[in-house]
Wavefront OBJ file of the C-alpha trace (Angstrom):
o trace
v -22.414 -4.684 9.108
v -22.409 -6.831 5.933
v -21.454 -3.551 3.669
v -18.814 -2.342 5.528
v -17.130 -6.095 5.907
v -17.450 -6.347 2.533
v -15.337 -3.178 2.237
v -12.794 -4.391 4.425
v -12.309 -6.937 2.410
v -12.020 -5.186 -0.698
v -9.205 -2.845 1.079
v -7.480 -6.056 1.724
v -7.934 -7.590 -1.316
v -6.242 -4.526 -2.998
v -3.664 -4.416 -0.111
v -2.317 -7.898 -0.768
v -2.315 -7.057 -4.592
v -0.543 -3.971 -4.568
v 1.959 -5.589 -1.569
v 2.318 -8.425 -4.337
v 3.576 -6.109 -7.103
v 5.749 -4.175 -5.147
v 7.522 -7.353 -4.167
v 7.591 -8.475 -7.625
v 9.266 -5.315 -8.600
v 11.310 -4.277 -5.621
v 11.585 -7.690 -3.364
v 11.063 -8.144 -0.397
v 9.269 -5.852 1.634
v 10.772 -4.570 5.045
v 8.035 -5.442 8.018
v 8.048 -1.987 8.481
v 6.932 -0.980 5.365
v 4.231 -4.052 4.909
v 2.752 -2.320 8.231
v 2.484 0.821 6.342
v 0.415 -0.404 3.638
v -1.826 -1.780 6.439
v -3.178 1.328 7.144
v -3.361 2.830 3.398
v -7.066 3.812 2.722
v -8.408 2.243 -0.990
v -7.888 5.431 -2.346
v -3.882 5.637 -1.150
v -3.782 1.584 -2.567
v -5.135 2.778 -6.213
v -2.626 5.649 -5.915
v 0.052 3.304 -4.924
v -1.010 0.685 -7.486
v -0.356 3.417 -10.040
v 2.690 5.224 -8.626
v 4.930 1.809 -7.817
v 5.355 1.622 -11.829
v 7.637 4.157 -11.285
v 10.110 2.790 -8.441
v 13.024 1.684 -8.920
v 14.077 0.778 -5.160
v 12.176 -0.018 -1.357
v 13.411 3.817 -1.168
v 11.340 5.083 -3.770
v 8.053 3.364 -1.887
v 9.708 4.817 1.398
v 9.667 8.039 0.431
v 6.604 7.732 -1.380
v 4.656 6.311 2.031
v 6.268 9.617 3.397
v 4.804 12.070 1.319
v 1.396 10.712 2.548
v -0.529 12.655 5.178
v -0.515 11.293 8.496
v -3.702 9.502 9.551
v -2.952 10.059 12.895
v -2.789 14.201 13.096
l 1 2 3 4 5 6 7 8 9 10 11 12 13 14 15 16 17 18 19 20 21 22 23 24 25 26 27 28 29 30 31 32 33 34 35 36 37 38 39 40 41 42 43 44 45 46 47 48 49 50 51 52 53 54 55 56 57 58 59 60 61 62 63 64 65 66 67 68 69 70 71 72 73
C-alpha cells in the first residue's frame, strides 16, 4: 500500500513537472493533451522530459504522444 502510493505520487510529481515545462515552452496545453500526459508511465514522463527540448509547437508534443504505444491494445 504505502510503496505503491508513494509511487503514485512520484508519477505525479514528474507529471506536473514535465506538464509545467511544456507550458513554459509551448503555452498552454489543450485539455486534451493534459489528459494524455495523465496516463504517461514514469518512464514515458523521463522520455518526455527529455524529448520536449526539442519542440517547437503543441504539434510537435502531439505527434510525439502519437508515436507512443497504446496502453490500451
Amino acid at each position: 500500500g504505502r510503496i505503491k502510493g508513494r509511487e503514485e505520487g512520484l508519477v505525479e510529481g514528474q507529471r506536473l513537472l514535465v506538464e509545467r515545462m511544456l507550458t513554459r515552452k509551448l503555452g498552454p496545453l489543450t485539455p486534451d493533451l493534459a489528459e494524455h500526459l495523465g496516463i504517461l508511465s514514469s518512464s514515458q514522463l523521463i522520455a518526455l522530459g527529455e524529448a520536449l527540448f526539442d519542440f517547437a509547437t503543441l504539434a510537435d508534443l502531439e505527434q510525439w504522444l502519437a508515436s507512443l504505444p497504446s496502453k490500451q491494445e
